[in-house]
Structures are given as structure tokens and as C-alpha cells.
N, C-alpha and C positions, 0 to 999 in steps of 0.2 A: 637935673639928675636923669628926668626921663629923656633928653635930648641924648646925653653923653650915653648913656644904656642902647638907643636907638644906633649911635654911630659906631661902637662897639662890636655891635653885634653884627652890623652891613662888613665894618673891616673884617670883621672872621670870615664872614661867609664868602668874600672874596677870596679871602687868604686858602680857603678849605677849596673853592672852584680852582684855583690857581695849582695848587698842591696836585689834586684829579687831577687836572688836564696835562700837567707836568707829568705825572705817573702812566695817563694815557700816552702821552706819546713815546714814552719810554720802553713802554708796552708793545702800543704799534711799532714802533722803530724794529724793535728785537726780534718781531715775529718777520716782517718783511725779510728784516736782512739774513736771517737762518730760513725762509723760503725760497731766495736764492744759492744757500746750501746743499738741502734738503731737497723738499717736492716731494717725496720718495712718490707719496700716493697717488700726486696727479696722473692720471692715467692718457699721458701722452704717447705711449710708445703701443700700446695696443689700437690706439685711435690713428696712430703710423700704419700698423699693419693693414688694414682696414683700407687707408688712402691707396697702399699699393696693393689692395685685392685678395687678400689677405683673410680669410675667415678665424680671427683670434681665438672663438672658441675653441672649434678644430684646431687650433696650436697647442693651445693650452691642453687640451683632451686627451693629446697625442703625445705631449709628457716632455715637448720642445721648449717649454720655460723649466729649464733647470737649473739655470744661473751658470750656466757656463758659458764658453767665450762666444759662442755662435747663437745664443739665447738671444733673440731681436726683442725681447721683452725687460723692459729697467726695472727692477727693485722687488719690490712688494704690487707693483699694479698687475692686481688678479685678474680683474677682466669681470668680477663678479656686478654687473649692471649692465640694465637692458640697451638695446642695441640703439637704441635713440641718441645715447650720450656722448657715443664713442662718433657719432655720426656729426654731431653739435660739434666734439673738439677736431673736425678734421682741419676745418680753415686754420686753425693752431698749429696743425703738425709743419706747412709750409713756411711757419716763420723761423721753427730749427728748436731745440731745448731749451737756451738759455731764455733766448727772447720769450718764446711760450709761458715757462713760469716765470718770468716776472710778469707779463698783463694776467694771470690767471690769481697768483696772487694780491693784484692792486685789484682785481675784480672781489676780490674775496675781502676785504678788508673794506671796498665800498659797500657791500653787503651788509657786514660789520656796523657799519654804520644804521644802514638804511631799513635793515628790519627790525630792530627795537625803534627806528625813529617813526616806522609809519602804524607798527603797533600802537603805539605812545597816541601815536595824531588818531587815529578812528578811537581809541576809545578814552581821549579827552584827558590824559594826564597832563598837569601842568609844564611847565619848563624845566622848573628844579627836580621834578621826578625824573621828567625824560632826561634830562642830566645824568642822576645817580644811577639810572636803568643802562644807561650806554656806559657809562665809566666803571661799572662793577663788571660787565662782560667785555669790554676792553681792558680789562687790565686784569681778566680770569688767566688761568694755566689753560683752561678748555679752549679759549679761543685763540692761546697762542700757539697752541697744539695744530690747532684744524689750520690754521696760515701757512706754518711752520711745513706741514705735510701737505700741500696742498690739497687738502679733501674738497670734495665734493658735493656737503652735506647743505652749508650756507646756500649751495646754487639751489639745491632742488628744496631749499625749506620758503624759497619765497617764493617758490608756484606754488609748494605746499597751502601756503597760507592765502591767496587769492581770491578765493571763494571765500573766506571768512570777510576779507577786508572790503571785499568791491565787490555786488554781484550785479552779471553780467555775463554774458554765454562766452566771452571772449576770456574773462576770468578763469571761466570753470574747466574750457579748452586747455588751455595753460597750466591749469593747476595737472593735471597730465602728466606732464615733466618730472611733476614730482614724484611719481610712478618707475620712473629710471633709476633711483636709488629704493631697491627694495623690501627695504629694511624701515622705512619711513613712510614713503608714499603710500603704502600698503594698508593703515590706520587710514587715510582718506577716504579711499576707494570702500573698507570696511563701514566706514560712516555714512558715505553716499546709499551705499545697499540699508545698512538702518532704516536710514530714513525713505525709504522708497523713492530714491529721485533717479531713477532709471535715465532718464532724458542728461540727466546731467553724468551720470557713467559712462555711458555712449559719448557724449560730448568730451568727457577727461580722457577717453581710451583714442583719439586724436592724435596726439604729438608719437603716443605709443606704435599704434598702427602706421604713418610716416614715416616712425625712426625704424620699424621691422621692415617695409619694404624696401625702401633706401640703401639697407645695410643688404639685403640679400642682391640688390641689383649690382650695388658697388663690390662685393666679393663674389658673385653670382657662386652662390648658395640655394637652395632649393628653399622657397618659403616656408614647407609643413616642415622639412627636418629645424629648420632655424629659427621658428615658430620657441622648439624646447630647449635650445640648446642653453641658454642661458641660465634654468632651472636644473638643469643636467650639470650646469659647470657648478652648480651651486651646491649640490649634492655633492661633487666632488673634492672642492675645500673644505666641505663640512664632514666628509669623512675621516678627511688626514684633522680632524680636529685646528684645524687652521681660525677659526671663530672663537672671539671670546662666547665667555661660557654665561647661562643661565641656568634658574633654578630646573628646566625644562631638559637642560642638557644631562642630568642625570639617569635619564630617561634610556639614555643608549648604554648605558651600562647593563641594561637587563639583557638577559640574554634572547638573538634572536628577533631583539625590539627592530621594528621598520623605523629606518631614519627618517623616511618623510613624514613619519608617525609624530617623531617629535619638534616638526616644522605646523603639521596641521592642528593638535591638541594645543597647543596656545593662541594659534588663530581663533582658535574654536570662541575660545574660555575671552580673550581679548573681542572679539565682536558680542559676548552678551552684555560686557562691561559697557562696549559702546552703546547697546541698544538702551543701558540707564541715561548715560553720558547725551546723548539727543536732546534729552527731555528738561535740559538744564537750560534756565531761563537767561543768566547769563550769560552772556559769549565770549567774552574773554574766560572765564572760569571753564567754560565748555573746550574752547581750542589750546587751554592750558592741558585740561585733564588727557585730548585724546594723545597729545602729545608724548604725555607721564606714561598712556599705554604704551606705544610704540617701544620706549625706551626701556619697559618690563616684560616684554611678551615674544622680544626678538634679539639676537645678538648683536650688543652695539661694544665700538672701542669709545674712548673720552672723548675723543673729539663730536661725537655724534651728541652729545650732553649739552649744545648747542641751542637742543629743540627743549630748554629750560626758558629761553627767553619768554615766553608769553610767561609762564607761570611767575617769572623773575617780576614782570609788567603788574601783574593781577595783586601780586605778595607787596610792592611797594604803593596802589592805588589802594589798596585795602592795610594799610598798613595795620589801622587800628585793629583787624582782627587776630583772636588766637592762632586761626589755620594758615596766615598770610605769614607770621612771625615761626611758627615750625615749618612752616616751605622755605622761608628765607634760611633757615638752617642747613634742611637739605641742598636748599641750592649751594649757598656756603662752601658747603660740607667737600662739594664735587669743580667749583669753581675756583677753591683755595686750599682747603684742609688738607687734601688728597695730594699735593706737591709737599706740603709739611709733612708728610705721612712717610713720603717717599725719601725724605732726608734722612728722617730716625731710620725708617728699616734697610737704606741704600737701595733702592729699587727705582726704579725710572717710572713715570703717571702712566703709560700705556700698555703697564704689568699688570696692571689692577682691575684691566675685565677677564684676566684668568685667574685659574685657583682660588684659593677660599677668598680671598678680597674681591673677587669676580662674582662669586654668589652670595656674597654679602650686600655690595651693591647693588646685584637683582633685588636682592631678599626686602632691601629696605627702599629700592624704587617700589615694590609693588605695594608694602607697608604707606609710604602714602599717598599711591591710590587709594588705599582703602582709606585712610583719615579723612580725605579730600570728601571723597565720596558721602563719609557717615555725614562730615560738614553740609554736604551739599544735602543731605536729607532732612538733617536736626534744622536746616533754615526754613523749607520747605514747610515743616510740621509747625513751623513759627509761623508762616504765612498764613495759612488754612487756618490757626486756631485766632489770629486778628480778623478775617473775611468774617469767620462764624462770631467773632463778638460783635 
């Protein structure tokens, strides 16, 4: 009986890997081949301008991407990142569009791969986790999203995480990169200051300081005007309200209120958070939460929901706990629910960082921050009262 129970239970769980991996590929397949549609996002055509000298801000500034027929700019690529990035995809622009996205996509999908696999490897999840960890975000709306679009978020979240996984100066230089999408990298850079690692700031402000001077050589721009222009462009989409919305964005409704007022006040409020978030003995738990800030503190669309993966990592190695099993909701919630959501009310997944479903899902990112957080305290006061017994 217990033999037959044993073989039973091996054929399921084949049967269940077999199922996954069938549903992954079905997944992966769909996003590739609508990435060859699509791309909208990849920001090839301002990384164009750029090769022919081109200073895209000043394009863009000057009111020359209007979508008309002499507009040298495709789609939706705003231009909204630092000048580093656009400098990265120039050896791209010479292989033509079609060619371009497709290696930018197959880069994206090995990414796909490779960052819940090497999260998984440094902090010791078995094989069957690392399985269910990659097959629930392969086979997410979020991740078909970010392929589908060719974003840019997968590139800079694994410099983002370098300094977490491997330290070493060569790591932390790198992690850098993740500074050119600045909606992300911007939580690093706020943790490095936390924690007073000056030497390692200077070292991440690297790829930064190469992709400013680069870009000013290659459009010969003057470096202090080109220095802001990026910040300047960024103020500018954020006036035509072109950003999905957070709880913070309500803020410009006052009258009078400085817009950069309400770029700097959740910087503010997001760097005290981090100075708790440091002090977390954990590090998977630690580079889940700073992650959960980013995604509360600054405007993201779905595909950026991406930077769930560690927390997705932490919620199935900790499964037994309460706080692991309401994170896997939220993850759930934004990796699956949110495509069911959008069938009942007929709405497309990338309607849902505006309007009230836009600050809704600020409302309840920052909600569990805070759960995370009480968690990581209520553990904390469990430790101190076993030292004292």
C-alpha cells in the first residue's frame, strides 16, 4: 500500500511539472511572438536619434514627437531614462527594427529565466520551489506584458540586484545600470545612502557618469545643460499627466502645489522606510521589501510589477508563514487576478495604474509594506524575548 501511495504520488507530480512546463511554454511562446508585433516600448528609435547626433531630449522638449508623419520617434518611447541606456542600445539601432526586437526580446525572456533562477541559487531554495518560483512568473500577465512591450525593466533589475547576490566592487559598479530606469534604481541608490556606503555610491554612479559623457560627445551637447535634461523631460510627461497615478499624485491637484513637490515628498517618506528596511537581518526579506517600496513610492505601469520576484522567492521558501501566504495573494492578486478583472469590466491590464484602480493598487502596495514591516518587527521582539530567556 505504501509502495502504490509512493508511485502515485511521483506520477502526479510529474503529471503537475509536465502540465507547468506545457503552460510555460505556451506563455513564453505568446509573449515572444506578440513582441515581434508590438515592442511599442523598446526605446529603439530615440537610441536611433542619438547614433545620428541627435540630442532626443531636445526633440522631444521641442514638441517634434507628435506622432505625425515626420516624427523620427515610434510609438510610446518617451525618452524618459538616463542617457546611459539609450547609449547601451545604440549597437542595436544598426541591426534595423525588426532584427533589434527580436534579440531584445530573446534577451528579455533569458532574463525571465535567469533572475528568479539565481535568486533561488544564493539563497538556497530547493529545485521544486525554484520550479514553481519561475513557472508562476512565466506564465504571469505581468511578464507577458513587459516581453510583449519590450520594457526595459527585467534589463536594469538584474544590476539592480548585484550587490545583493555577489559582493564585490565589480558588482556594485554595475548595479549602476540600474540607476538608468529611474523609477527603480532610485530605491538602491536610497539604501546605499541608508546605510552609509559612500564608496559604494561613487562606485554605482559609474556606468551613470560614462553613459552622460558618451551621450553628450555622441550629440555634442554641452554637459551641464545635459547633466538635467533628463529630469527636465521628466517633469514634462509628468505634467501632461502621461504617468500612471499614485496616492501622491493627488497632491497636484492642490492648487499652486510644485510638481517636483510631489516627486520629492515620497522620496522623503520612502528613504525613512528604507532606513527600517537596513536593519532587517534577513536579505532576501530585506531586498524583497526595498523593492515593495519602489513600487509604492513612484509611478509604475504592470509590467514594472516584475520587481515582485524576490518577494514571490521569500513567500514560497517561507511558505509556512502567515505573512508569506498574504504576499502570495498580493502577488496573485497583480500576476493573475488583474487580467480576470479586466475581462468583467472590458478594460485592457495596462488601464489599471490610472484612475481609481491605479490608486487602489498604490493604496494596497503600500498596505503591505506596512504588514511586511509590523511582521518583520513582531519577529524581531520574538528574538530579543528567547536571547533574554
Amino acid at each position: 500500500m505504501n509502495y502504490k501511495s509512493k508511485f502515485l504520488k511521483s506520477k502526479l507530480r510529474i503529471f503537475i511539472i509536465c502540465l507547468l512546463s506545457f503552460i510555460v511554454l505556451i506563455s513564453v511562446g505568446r509573449a515572444f511572438q506578440q513582441a515581434q508585433i508590438i515592442s511599442f516600448d523598446f526605446h529603439f528609435s530615440p537610441a536611433k536619434l542619438i547614433s545620428e547626433g541627435i540630442n532626443h531630449y531636445e526633440y522631444i522638449l521641442e514638441g517634434k514627437h507628435d506622432d505625425g508623419p515626420n516624427d523620427k520617434i515610434m510609438y510610446d518611447q518617451n525618452g524618459v531614462y538616463a542617457q546611459g541606456l539609450f547609449v547601451f542600445l545604440i549597437p542595436l539601432t544598426l541591426l534595423g527594427w525588426d532584427t533589434a526586437k527580436l534579440i531584445w526580446s530573446l534577451l528579455n525572456i533569458l532574463l525571465s529565466f535567469l533572475i528568479p533562477f539565481l535568486i533561488c541559487k544564493k539563497f538556497h531554495l530547493d529545485k521544486t520551489q525554484t520550479f514553481i518560483v519561475i513557472a508562476l512568473f512565466l506564465t504571469s500577465t505581468i511578464f507577458r506584458i513587459h516581453i510583449s512591450y519590450g520594457q526595459q525593466t527585467l534589463f536594469t533589475f538584474i544590476f539592480f540586484l548585484l550587490p545583493f547576490l555577489y559582493k564585490s566592487k565589480i558588482s556594485t559598479i554595475l548595479s549602476g545600470i540600474s540607476y538608468f530606469k529611474f523609477n527603480i534604481g532610485y530605491v538602491l541608490f536610497l539604501y546605499f545612502l541608508s546605510s552609509k556606503k559612500f564608496i559604494k555610491i561613487l562606485l554605482s554612479l559609474i556606468p551613470c557618469v560614462i553613459g552622460w559623457i558618451s551621450y553628450c560627445y555622441i550629440t555634442d551637447t554641452n554637459l551641464l545643460k545635459n547633466l538635467f535634461q533628463p529630469i527636465i523631460l521628466l517633469l514634462y510627461w509628468d505634467s501632461g499627466q502621461a504617468f500612471p497615478v499614485t496616492i501622491f499624485s493627488l497632491l497636484k491637484n492642490i492648487n499652486n502645489f510644485p510638481p517636483l513637490m510631489a516627486l520629492i515628498i515620497p522620496l522623503i517618506i520612502n528613504f525613512l522606510i528604507i532606513l527600517k528596511i537596513r536593519l532587517m537581518d534577513d536579505e532576501l526579506f530585506k531586498i524583497s521589501t526595498i523593492c515593495l517600496t519602489a513600487l509604492a513610492f513612484m509611478p509604475h505601469q504592470l509590467h514594472d510589477y516584475v520587481l515582485l520576484i524576490p518577494l514571490l522567492i521569500f513567500s514560497i521558501k517561507n511558505f509556512n508563514l502567515l505573512i508569506s501566504k498574504i504576499n502570495l495573494l498580493f502577488i496573485l492578486y497583480f500576476f493573475y487576478f488583474l487580467r480576470v478583472i479586466s475581462f468583467i469590466y472590458g478594460t485592457q491590464p495596462w488601464e489599471f495604474p490610472y484612475g481609481y484602480f491605479g490608486y487602489f493598487n498604490n493604496l494596497l502596495t503600500i498596505l503591505i509594506i506596512c504588514i511586511n514591516l509590523y511582521f518583520n518587527g513582531t519577529l524581531n521582539k520574538k528574538k530579543k524575548v528567547k536571547i533574554n530567556f
